[in-house]
C-alpha positions in Angstrom: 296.7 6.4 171.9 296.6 7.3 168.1 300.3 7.8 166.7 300.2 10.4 164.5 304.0 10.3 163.3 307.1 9.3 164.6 310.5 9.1 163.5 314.3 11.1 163.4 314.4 14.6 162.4 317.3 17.0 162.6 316.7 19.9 165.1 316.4 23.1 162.8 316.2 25.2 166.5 317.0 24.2 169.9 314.6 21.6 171.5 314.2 20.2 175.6 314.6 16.5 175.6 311.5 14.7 177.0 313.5 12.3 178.7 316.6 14.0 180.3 315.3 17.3 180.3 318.9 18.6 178.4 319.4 20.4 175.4 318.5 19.0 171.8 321.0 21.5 170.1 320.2 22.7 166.0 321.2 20.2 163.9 321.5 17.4 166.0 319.6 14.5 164.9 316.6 13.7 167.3 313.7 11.9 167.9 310.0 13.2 167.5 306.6 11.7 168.2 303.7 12.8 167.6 300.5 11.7 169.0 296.8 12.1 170.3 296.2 10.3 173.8 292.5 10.8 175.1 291.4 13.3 172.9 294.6 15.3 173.3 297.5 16.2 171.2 301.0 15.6 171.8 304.6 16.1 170.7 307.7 14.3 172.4 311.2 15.3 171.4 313.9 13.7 172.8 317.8 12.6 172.4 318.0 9.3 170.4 320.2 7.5 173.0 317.4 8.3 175.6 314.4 7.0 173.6 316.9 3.9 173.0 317.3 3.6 177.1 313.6 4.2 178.0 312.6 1.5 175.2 314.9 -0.8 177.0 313.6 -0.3 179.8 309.9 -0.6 178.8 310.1 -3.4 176.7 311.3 -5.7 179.9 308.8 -4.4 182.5 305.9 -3.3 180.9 303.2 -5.3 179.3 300.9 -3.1 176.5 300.2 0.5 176.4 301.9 2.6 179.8 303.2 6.0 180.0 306.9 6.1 181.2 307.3 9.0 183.7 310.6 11.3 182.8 310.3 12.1 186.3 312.0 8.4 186.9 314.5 8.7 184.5 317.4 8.6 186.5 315.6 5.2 187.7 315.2 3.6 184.3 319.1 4.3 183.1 320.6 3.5 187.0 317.7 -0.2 186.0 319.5 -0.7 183.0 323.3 -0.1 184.1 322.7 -2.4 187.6 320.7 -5.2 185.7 322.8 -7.8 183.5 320.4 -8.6 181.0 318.9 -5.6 180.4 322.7 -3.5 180.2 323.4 -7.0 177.5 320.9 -5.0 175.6 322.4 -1.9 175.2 325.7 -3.6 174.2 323.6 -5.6 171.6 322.5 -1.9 170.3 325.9 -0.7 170.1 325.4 2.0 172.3 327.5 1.1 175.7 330.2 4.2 174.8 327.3 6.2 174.7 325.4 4.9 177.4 328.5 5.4 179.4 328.3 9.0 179.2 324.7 9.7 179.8 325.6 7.3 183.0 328.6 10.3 183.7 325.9 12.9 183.4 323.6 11.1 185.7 326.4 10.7 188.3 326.0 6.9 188.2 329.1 5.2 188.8 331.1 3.4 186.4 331.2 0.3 188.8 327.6 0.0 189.3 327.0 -3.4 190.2 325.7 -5.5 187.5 
């Protein structure tokens, strides 16, 4: 994979988010990566706490270079609410308020065993 850019934009239109599949509303700050992966082009756009939840994720169960599947989503953010050292993380980040509502959306509950 060749990373062509990557970094936080504001949304000048309405985007989908690669990760949750919701709305990335105009002028809401985002993230965007750009990339070529086996000869072909690709853009990601995605909500900032998302990206911050699927890095998580990745950085404690996958060694090199894997595509994450948005498909599992739900997965990776229920992983990361149910496992102690990884849900340390995301108070280390500063991001549990936040985290706590994308939980809400995903119906996962507030108790989730840790």
């Amino acid at each position: 994979m060749e990373l062509l850019s990557s970094g936080e934009r504001k949304a000048r239109k309405p985007h989908r988010c690669f990760w949750c599949n919701n709305a990335i509303k105009t002028g809401e700050r985002y993230y965007r990566e750009a990339q070529v992966y086996c000869g072909d082009f690709s853009e990601i756009k995605c909500h900032i706490l998302c990206k911050k939840v699927a890095d998580i994720w990745h950085t404690e169960y996958v060694s090199g270079e894997c595509e994450l599947d948005p498909e599992f989503f739900y997965d990776y953010i229920l992983d990361v609410k149910t496992n102690a050292k990884l849900y340390q993380k995301i108070k280390d980040a500063g991001i549990e308020d936040q985290f706590a509502e994308l939980c809400k959306k995903y119906g996962i509950a507030e108790d989730a065993e840790k």
